[in-house]
N, C-alpha and C positions, 0 to 999 in steps of 0.2 A: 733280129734273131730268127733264124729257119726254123721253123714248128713243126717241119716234116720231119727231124731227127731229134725225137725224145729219147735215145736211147743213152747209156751211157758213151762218158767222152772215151779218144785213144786211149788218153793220161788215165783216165778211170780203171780202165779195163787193163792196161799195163800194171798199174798196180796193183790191181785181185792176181793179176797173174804171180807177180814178184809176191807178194804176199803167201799165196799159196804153195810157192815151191820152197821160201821158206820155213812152213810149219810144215812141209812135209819133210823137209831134209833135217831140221831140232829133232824132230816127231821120231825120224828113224835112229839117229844118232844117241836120244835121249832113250829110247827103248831099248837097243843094242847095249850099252853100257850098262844099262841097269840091268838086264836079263842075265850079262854075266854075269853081274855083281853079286845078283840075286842066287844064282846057280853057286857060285863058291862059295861063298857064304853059308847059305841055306835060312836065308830068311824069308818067311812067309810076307811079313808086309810089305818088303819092295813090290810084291807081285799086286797088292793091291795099289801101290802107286802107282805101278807100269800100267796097272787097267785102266786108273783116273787120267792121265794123261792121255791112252789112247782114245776114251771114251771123250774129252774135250777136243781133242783134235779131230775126230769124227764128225761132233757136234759143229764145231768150226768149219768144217771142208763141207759140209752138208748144207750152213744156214747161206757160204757163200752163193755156192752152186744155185743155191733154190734162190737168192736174191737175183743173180744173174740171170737165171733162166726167167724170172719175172721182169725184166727188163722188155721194153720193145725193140 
């Protein structure tokens, strides 16, 4: 096994990617739909829905990032 390369593998790293573009394209999709929803409507708790989703998708995009950036 090479000890020179601790860092994550291609396969790893491919998939934070595919994962990421993922939750980002649900992320917009799911916001989009609800903000009209929310707008014709006129209901105040979709809009707390719409914040709890972007607040874990943030969460999420954030603990990636900082997992990979802790990588060597």
């Amino acid at each position: 096994m090479d000890m020179r390369r601790l860092g994550w593998t291609m396969e790893q790293q491919a998939g934070v990617r595919f994962y990421l573009r993922i939750t980002n394209s649900l992320t917009l999709v799911f916001v989009a739909l609800f903000s009209t929803l929310a707008i014709s409507t006129g209901r105040h708790r979709l809009w707390v829905v719409i914040a709890a989703v972007i607040l874990l998708w943030a969460g999420f995009t954030l603990y990636i990032k900082r997992t990979k950036r802790g990588q060597p």
